[in-house]
DOFIRO-553910 format. One record per residue (C-alpha): residue number from 1; residue in one letter; x, y, z. Coordinates in nm, 2 decimals. Layout:
% residues N
<nr = NUM, rest = A, X = X, Y = Y, Z = Z>
...
***
This chain:
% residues 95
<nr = 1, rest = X, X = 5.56, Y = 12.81, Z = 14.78>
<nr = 2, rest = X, X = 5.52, Y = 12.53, Z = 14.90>
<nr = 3, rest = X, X = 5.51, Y = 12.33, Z = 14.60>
<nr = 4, rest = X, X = 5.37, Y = 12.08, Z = 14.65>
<nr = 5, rest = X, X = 5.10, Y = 12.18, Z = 14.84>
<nr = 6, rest = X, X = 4.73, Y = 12.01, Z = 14.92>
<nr = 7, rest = X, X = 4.54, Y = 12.34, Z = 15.02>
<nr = 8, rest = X, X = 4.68, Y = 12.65, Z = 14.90>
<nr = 9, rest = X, X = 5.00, Y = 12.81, Z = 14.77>
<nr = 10, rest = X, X = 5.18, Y = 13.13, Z = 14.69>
<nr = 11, rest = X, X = 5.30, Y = 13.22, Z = 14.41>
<nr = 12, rest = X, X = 5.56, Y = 13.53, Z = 14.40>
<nr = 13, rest = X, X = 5.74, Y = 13.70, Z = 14.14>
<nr = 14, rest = X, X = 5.96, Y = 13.98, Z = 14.08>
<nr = 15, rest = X, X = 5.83, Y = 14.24, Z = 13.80>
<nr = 16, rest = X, X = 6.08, Y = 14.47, Z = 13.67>
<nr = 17, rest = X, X = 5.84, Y = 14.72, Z = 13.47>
<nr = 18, rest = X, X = 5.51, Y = 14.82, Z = 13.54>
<nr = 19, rest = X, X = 5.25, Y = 14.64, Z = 13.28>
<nr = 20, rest = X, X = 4.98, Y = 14.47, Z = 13.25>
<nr = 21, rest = X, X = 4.99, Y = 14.14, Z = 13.42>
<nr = 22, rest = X, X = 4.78, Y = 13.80, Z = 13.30>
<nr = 23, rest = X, X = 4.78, Y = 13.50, Z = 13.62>
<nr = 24, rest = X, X = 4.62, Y = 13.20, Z = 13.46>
<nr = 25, rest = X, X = 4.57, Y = 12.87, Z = 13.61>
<nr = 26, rest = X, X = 4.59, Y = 12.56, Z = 13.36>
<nr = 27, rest = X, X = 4.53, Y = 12.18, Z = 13.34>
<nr = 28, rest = X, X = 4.77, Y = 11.97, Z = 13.22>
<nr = 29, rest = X, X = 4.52, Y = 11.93, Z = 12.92>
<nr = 30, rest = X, X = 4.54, Y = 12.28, Z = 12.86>
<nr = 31, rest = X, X = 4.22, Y = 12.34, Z = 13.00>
<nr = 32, rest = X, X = 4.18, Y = 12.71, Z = 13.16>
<nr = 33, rest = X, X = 4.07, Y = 12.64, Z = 13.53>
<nr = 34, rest = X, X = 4.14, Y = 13.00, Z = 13.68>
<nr = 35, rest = X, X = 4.25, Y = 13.36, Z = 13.62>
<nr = 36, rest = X, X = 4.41, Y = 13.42, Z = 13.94>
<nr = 37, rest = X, X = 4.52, Y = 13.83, Z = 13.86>
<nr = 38, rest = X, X = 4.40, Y = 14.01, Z = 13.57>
<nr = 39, rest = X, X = 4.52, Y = 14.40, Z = 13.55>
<nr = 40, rest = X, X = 4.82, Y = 14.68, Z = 13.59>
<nr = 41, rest = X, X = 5.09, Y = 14.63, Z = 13.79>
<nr = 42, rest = X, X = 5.33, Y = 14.85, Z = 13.93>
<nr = 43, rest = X, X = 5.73, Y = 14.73, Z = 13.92>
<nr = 44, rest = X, X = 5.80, Y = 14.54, Z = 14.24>
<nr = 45, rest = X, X = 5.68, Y = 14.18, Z = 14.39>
<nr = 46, rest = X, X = 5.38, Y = 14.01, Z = 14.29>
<nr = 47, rest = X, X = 5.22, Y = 13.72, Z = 14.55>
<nr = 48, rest = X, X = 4.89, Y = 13.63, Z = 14.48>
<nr = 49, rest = X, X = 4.73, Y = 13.32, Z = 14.67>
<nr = 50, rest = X, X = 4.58, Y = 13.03, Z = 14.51>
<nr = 51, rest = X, X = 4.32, Y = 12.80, Z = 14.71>
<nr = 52, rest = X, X = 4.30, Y = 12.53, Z = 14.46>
<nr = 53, rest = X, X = 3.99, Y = 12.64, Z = 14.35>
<nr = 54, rest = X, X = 3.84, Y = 12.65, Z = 14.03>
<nr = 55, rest = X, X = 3.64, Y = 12.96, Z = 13.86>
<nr = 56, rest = X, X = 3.30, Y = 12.86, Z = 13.98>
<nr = 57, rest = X, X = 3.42, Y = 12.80, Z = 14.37>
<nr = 58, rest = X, X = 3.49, Y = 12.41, Z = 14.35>
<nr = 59, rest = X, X = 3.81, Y = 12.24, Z = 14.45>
<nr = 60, rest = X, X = 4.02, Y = 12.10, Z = 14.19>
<nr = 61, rest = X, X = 4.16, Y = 11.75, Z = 14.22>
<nr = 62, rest = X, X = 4.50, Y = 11.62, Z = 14.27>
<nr = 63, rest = X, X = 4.76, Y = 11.66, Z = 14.04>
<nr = 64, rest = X, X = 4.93, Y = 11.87, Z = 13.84>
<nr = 65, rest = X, X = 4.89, Y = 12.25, Z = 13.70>
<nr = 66, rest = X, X = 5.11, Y = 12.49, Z = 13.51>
<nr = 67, rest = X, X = 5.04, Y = 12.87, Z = 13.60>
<nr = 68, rest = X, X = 5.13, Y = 13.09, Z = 13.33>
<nr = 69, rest = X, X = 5.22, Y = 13.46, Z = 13.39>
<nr = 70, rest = X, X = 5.20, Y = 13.72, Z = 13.07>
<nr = 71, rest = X, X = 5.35, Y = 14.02, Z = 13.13>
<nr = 72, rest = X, X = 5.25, Y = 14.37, Z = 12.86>
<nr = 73, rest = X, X = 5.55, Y = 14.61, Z = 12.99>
<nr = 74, rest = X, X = 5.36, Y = 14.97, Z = 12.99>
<nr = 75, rest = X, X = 5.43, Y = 15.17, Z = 12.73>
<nr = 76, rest = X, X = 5.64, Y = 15.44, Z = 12.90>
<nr = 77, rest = X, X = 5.92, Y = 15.66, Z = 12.80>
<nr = 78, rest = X, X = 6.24, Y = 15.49, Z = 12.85>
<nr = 79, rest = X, X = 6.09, Y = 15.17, Z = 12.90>
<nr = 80, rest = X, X = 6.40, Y = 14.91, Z = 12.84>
<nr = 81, rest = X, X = 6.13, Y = 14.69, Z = 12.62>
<nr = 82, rest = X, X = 5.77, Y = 14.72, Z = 12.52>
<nr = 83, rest = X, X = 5.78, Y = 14.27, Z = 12.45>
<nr = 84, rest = X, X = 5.52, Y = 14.08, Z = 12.57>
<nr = 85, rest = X, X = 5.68, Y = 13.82, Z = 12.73>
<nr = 86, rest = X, X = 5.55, Y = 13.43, Z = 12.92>
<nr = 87, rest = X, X = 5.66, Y = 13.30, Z = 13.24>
<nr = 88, rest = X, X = 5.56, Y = 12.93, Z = 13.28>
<nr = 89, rest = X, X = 5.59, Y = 12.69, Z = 13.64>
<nr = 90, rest = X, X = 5.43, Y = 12.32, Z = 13.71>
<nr = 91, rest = X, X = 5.29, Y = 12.28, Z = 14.05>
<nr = 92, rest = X, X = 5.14, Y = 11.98, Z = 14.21>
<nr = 93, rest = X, X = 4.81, Y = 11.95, Z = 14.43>
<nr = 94, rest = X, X = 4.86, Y = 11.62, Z = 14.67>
<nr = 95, rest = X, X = 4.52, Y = 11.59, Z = 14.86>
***
């Protein structure tokens, strides 16, 4: 949110099991322009800002970009699922 957006936006999710949790940002080419989160993560809500940035600082133009979440559930006892699983959104950058 908001989407779409020209200087920043949030993106939120709701994790049911703690894991390890992958943010990347993408080009429509498939190029990797940012790794937004990168580590454990307790069950709960995720929001994590992005400035439409790039990895070394710089702005990124207009358009749009996919963000792809990856999601390792923790390996603990009673855990409903240990599956490695994707979620995948566009947004658009209108500057």
């Amino acid at each position: 949110f908001p989407n779409p957006f020209s200087h920043s936006t949030e993106i939120r999710c709701e994790i049911q099991h703690a894991g390890y949790l992958t943010l990347n940002i993408y080009d429509v080419m498939g190029n990797h322009i940012v790794t937004l989160y990168d580590g454990m993560h307790n069950a709960g809500m995720l929001s994590v800002n992005w400035n439409a940035r790039d990895k070394r600082g710089q702005d990124v133009s207009s358009g749009s970009y996919l963000y792809e979440l990856t999601v390792r559930p923790g390996q603990l006892a009673g855990a409903p699922t240990f599956d490695t699983y994707s979620l995948r959104n566009i947004m658009v950058i209108v500057k």
